[in-house]
BADOGU-623946 format. One line per 5 residues: number of its first residue (from 1); for each residue y, x, z of N, C-alpha, C, O. Coordinates in pm, whole numbers, padded with zeros to 5 digits. Last residue first. Layout:
NUM> Y/X/Z/Y/X/Z/Y/X/Z/Y/X/Z | ...
! end
This chain:
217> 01644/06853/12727/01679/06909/12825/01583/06872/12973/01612/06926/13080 | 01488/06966/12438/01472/06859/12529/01538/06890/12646/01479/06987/12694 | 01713/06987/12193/01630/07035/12250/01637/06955/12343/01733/06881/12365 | 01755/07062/11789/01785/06973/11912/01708/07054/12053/01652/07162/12036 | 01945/07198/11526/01805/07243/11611/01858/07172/11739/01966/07199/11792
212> 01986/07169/11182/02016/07110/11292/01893/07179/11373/01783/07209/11326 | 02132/07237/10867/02024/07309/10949/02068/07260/11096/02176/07302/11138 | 02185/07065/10589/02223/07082/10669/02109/07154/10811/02004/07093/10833 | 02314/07153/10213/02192/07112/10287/02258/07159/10451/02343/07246/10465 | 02444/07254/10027/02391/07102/10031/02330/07050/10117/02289/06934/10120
207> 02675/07405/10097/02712/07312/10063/02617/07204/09991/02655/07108/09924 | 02519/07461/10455/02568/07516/10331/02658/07413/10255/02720/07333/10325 | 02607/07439/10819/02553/07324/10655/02599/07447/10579/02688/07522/10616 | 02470/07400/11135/02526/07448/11065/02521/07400/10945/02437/07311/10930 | 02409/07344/11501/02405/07267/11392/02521/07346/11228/02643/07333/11233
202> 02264/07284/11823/02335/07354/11673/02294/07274/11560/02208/07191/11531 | 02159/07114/11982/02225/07223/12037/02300/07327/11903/02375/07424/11914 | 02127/06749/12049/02129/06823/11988/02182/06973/12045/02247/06967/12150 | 01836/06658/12274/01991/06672/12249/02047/06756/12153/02008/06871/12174 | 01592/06371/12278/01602/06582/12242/01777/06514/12223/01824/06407/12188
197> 01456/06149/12318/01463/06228/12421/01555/06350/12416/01589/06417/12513 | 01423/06028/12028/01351/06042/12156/01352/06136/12269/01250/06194/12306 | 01680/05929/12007/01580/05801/12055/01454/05910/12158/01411/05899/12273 | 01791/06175/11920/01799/06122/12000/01753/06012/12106/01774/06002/12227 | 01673/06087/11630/01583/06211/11734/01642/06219/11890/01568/06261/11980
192> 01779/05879/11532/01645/05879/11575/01585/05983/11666/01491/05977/11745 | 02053/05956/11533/02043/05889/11644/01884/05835/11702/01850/05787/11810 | 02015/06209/11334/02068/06211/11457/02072/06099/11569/02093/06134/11685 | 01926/05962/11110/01846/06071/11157/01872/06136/11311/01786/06126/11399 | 02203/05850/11128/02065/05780/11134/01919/05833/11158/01824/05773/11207
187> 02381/06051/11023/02401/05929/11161/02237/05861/11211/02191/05839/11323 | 02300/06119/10790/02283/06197/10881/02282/06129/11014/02197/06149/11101 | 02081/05877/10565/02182/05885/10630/02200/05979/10807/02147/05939/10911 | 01868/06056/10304/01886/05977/10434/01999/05993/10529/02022/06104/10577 | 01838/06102/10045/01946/06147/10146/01930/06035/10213/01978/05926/10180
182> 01525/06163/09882/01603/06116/09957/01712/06161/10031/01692/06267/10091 | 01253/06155/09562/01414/06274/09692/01462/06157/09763/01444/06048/09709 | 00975/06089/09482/01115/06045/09471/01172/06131/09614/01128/06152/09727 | 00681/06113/09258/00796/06142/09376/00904/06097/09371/00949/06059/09263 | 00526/05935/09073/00555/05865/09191/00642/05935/09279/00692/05871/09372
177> 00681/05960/08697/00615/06037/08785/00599/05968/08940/00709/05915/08948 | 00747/05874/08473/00638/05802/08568/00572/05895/08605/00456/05928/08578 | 00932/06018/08348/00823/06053/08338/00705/05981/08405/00588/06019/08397 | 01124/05816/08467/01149/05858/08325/00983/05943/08313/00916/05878/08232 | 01126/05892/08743/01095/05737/08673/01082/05757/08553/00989/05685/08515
172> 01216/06127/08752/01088/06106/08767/01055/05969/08733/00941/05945/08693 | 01520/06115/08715/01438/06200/08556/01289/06174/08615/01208/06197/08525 | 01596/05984/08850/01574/05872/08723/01481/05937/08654/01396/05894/08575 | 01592/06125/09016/01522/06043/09098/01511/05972/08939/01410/05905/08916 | 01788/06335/09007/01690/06396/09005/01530/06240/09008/01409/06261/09003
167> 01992/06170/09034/02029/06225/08897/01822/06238/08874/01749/06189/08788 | 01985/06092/09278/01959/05969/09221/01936/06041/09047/01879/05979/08957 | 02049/06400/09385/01918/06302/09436/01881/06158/09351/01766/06114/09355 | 02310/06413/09336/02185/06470/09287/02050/06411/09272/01974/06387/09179 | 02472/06176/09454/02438/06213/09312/02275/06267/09253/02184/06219/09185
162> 02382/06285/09705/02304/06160/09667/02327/06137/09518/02237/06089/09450 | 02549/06495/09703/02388/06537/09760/02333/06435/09697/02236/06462/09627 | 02804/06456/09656/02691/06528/09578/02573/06512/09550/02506/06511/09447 | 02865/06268/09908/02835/06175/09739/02792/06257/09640/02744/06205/09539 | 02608/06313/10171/02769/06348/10079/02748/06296/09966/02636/06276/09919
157> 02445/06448/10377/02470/06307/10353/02657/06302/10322/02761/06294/10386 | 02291/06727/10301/02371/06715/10357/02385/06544/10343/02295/06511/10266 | 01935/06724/10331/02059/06754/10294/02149/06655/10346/02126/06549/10405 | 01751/06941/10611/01805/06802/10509/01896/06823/10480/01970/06903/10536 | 01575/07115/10841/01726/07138/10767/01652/07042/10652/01536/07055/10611
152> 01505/07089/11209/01543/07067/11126/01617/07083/11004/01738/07069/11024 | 01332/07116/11533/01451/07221/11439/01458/07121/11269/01340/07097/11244 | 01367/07138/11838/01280/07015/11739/01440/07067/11604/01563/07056/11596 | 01210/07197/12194/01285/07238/12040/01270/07166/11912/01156/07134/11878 | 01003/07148/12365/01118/07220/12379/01252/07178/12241/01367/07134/12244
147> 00808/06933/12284/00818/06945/12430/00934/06994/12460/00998/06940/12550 | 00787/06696/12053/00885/06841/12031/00870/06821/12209/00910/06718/12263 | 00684/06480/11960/00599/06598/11933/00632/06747/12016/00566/06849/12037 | 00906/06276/11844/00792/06286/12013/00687/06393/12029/00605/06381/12120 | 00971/06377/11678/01081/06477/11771/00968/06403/11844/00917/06480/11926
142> 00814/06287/11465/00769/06439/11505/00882/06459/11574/00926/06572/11550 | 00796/06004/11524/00666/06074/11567/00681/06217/11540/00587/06289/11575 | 01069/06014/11408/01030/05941/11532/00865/06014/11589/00851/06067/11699 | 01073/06097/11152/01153/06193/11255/01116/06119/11414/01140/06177/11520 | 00868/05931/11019/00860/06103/11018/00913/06159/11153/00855/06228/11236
137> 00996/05627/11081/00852/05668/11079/00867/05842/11133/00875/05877/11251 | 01286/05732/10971/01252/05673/11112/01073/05684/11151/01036/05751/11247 | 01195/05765/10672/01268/05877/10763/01239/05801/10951/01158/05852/11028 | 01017/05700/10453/01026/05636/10544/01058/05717/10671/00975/05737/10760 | 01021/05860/10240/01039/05732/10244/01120/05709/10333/01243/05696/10328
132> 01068/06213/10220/00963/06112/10234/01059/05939/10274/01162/05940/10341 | 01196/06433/10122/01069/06396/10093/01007/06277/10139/00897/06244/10097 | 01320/06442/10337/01455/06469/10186/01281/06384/10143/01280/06261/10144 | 01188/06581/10550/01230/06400/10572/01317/06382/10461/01404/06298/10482 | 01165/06846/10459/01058/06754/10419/01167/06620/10463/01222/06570/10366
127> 01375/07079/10516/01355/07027/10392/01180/06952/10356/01101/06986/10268 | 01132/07122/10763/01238/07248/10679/01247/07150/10538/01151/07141/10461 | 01087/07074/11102/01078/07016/10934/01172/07039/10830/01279/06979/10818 | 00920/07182/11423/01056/07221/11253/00973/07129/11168/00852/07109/11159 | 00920/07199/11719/00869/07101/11600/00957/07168/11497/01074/07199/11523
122> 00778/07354/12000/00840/07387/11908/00825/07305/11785/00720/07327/11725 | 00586/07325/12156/00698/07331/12227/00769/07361/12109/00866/07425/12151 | 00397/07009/12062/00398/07170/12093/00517/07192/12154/00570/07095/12210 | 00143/06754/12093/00273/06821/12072/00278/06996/12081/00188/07078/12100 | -00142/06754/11903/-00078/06776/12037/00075/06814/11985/00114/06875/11885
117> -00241/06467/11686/-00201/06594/11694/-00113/06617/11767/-00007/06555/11757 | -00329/06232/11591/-00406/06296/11620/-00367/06457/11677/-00450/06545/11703 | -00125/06033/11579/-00187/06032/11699/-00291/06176/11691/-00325/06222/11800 | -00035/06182/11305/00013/06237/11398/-00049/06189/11553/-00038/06269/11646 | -00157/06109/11031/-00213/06213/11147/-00137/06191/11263/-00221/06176/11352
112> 00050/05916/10962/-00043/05914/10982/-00172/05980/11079/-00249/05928/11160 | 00257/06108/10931/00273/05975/10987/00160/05910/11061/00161/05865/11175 | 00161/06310/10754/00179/06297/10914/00206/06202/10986/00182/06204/11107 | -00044/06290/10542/00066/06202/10576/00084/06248/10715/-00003/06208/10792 | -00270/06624/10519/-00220/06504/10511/-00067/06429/10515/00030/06502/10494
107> -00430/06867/10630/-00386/06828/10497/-00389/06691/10569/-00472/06651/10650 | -00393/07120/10894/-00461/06969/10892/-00335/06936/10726/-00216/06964/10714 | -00498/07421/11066/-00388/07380/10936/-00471/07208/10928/-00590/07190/10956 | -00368/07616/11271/-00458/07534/11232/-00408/07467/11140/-00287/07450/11125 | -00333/07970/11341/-00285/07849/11276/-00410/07768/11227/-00512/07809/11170
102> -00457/08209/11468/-00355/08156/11529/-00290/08032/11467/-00196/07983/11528 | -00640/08326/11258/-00704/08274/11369/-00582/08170/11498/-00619/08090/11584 | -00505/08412/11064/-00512/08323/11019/-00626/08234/11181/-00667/08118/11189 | -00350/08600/11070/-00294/08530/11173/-00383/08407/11127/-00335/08296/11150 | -00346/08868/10918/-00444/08862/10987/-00403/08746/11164/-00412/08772/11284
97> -00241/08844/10614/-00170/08898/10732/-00213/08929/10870/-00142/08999/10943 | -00427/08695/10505/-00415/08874/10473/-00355/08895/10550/-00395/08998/10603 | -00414/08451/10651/-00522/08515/10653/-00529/08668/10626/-00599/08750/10687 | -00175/08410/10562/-00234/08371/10713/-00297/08497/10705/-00258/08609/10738 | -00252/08308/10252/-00130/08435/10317/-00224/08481/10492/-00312/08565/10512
92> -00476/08145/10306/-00484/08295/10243/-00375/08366/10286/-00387/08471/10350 | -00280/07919/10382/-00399/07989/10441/-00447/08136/10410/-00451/08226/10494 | -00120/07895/10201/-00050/07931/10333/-00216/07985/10414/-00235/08081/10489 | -00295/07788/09963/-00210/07890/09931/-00156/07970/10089/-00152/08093/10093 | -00373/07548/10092/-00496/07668/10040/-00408/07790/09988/-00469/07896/09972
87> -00136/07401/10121/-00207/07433/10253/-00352/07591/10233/-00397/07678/10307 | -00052/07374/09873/00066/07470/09939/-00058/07514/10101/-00060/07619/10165 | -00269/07205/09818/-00247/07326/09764/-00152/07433/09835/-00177/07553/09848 | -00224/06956/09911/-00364/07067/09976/-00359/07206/09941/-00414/07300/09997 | 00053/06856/10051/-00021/06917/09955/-00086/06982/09995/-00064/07062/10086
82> 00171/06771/10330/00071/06600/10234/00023/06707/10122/-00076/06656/10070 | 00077/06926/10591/00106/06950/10473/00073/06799/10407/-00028/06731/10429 | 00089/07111/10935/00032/06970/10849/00135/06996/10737/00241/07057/10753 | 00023/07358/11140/00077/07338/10974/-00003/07186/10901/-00109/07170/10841 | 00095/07511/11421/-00005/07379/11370/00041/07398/11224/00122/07491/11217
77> 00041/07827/11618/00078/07710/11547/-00014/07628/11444/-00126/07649/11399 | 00089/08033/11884/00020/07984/11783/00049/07829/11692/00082/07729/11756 | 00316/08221/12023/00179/08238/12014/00075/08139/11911/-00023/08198/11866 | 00582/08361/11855/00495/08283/11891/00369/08261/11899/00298/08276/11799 | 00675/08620/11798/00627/08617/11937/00613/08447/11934/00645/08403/12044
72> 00740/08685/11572/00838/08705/11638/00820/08627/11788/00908/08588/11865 | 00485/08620/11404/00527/08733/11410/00659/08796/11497/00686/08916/11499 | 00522/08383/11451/00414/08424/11497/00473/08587/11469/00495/08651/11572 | 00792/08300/11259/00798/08254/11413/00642/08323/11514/00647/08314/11637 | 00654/08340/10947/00720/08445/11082/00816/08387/11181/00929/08436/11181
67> 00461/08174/10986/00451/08334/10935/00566/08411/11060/00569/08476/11165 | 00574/07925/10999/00430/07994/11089/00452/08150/11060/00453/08229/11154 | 00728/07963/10788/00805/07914/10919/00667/07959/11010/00687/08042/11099 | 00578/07958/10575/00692/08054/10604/00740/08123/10751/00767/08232/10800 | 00383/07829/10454/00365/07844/10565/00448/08014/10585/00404/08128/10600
62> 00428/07711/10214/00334/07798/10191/00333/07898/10337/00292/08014/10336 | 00479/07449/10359/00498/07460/10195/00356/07573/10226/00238/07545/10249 | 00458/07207/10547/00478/07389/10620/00498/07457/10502/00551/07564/10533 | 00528/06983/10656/00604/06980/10549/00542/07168/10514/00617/07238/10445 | 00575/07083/11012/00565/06991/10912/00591/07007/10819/00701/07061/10818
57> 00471/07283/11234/00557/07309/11108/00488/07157/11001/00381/07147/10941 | 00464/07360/11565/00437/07237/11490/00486/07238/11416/00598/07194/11443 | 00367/07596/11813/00477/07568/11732/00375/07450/11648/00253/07444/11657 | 00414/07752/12135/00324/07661/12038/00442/07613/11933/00562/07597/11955 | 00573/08091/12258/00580/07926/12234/00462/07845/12112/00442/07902/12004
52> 00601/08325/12317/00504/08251/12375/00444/08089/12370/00357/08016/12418 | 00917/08326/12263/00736/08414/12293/00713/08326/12391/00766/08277/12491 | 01170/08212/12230/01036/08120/12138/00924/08197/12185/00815/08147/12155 | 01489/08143/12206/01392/08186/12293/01282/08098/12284/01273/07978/12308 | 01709/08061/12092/01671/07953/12191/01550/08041/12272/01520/08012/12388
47> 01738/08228/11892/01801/08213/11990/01789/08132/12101/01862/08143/12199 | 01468/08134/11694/01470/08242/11801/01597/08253/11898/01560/08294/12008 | 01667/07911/11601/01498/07897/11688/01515/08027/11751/01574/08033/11859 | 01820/08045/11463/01859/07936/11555/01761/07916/11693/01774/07910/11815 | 01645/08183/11267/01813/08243/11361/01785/08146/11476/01725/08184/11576
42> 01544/07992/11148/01440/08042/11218/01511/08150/11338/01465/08188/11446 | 01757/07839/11005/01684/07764/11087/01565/07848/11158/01486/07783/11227 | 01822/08047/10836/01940/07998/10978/01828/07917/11058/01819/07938/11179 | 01642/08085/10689/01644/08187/10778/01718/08136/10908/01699/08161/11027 | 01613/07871/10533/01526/07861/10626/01575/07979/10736/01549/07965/10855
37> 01865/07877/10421/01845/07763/10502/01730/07808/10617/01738/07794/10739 | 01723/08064/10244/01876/08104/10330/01856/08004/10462/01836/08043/10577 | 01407/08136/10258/01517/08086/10187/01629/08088/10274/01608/08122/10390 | 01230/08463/10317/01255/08314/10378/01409/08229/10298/01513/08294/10296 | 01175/08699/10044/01213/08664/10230/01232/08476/10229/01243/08398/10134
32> 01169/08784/09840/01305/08763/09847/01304/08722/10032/01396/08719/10113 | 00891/08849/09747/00968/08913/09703/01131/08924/09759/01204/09021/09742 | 00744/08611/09909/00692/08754/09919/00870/08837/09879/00949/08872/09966 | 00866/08372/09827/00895/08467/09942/00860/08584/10001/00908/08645/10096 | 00832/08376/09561/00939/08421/09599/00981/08454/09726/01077/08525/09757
27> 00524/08335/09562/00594/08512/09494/00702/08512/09506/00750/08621/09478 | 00508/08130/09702/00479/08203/09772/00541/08363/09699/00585/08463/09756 | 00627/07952/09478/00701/07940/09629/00620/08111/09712/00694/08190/09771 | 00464/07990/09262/00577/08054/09227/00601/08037/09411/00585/08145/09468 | 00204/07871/09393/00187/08036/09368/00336/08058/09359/00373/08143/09440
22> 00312/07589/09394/00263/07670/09586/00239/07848/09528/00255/07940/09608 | 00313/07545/09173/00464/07521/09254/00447/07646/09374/00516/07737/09420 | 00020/07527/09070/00136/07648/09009/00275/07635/09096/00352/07731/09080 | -00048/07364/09270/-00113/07476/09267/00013/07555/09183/00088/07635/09240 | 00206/07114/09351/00094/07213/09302/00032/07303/09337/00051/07339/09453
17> 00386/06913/09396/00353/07027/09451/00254/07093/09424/00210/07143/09527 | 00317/06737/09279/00477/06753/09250/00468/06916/09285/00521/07011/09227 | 00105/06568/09373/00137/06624/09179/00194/06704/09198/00148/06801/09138 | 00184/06545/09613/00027/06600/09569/00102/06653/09428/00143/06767/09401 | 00391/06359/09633/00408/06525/09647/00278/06588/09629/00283/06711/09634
12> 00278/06148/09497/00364/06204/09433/00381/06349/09488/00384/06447/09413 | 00148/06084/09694/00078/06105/09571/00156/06202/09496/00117/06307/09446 | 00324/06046/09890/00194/06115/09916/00124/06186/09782/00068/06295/09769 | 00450/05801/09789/00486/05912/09809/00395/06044/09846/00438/06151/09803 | 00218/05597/09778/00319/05667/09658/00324/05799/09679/00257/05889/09630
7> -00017/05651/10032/00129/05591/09999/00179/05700/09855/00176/05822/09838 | -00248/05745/10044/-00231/05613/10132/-00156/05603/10079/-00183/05500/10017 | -00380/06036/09977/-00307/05919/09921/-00325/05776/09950/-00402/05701/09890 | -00458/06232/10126/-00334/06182/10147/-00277/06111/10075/-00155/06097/10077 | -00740/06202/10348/-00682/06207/10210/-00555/06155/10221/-00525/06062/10296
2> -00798/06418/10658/-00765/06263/10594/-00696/06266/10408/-00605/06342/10374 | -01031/06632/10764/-00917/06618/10674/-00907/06474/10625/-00998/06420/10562
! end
């Protein structure tokens, strides 16, 4: 396990994300199922046709997207996390569910990890590149990851979204807190994952957030 405070941001989703964040995230998906976003983005994936497939969940929170893409016939998956907590919280789930032999779990910056970690045929980052700095870094080393499929949901790039995001961004300066949100420009994300190789094949939006799934042809 590499420590994940190399960068601000790292630090900041350590705090941000907790131990009390990673128990409420897991009693709402116990109780309510996969978030809307996430469901379209796991819709999408299974239409593409996934048994048997390796999977790579960045960002994995309390390991939703492992949960149930393994339960709908993938054979096994990765879960890198920058919080150790959402990673000791997704493990135990794993584990009562009795998958915990089918997921490897690595705490850290993926940026960082990532020479260390095989591609798969399947990449998702569910609401993380909103999380992190340095979007070309993230989406560049995890669509080179993606053998088949490389699934994604960020928000939307709209004068809401970045309202929000700057509204939400003073109240952590204001607490000196180190996280900070991002709307990274959609054009700019779409022409990085294109850089490497993947075409896009869907693509749907609520009104904040957008669920994209590319693929390698």
């Amino acid at each position: 396990m590499r420590n994940c405070r190399t960068c601000c941001q790292c630090e900041g989703i350590e705090r941000l994300f907790g131990k009390q964040e990673a128990a409420h995230k897991l009693r709402a998906y116990l109780r309510r199922g996969p978030a809307r976003t996430t469901r379209m983005l796991l819709d999408a994936l299974r239409a593409e046709g996934i048994d048997g497939a390796t999977l790579l969940d960045i960002g994995g929170g309390v390991g939703v997207i492992p949960l149930e893409l393994l339960s709908a016939g993938v054979q096994s998956a990765t879960d890198v996390d920058a919080s150790g907590e959402y990673i000791t919280v997704a493990r135990a789930e794993a584990r009562r569910r009795g998958y915990d032999g089918q997921i490897t779990y690595r705490h850290g910056n993926f940026v960082e990890l990532a020479p260390e970690i095989e591609p798969a045929d399947i990449v998702t980052l569910d609401r993380v590149i909103c999380c992190y700095h340095d979007m070309p870094a993230l989406v560049g080393a995890s669509a080179a990851k993606a053998r088949r499929l490389y699934g994604l949901v960020y928000p939307r790039d709209d004068w809401w979204t970045r309202s929000f995001s700057a509204i939400e961004n003073a109240t952590f300066r204001m607490r000196r807190h180190p996280y900070r949100s991002f709307v990274h420009p959609a054009a700019l994300v779409d022409a990085t994952v294109r850089r490497a190789g993947l075409e896009r094949r869907s693509l749907r939006r609520d009104a904040f957030w957008q669920v994209v799934v590319y693929a390698r042809p």
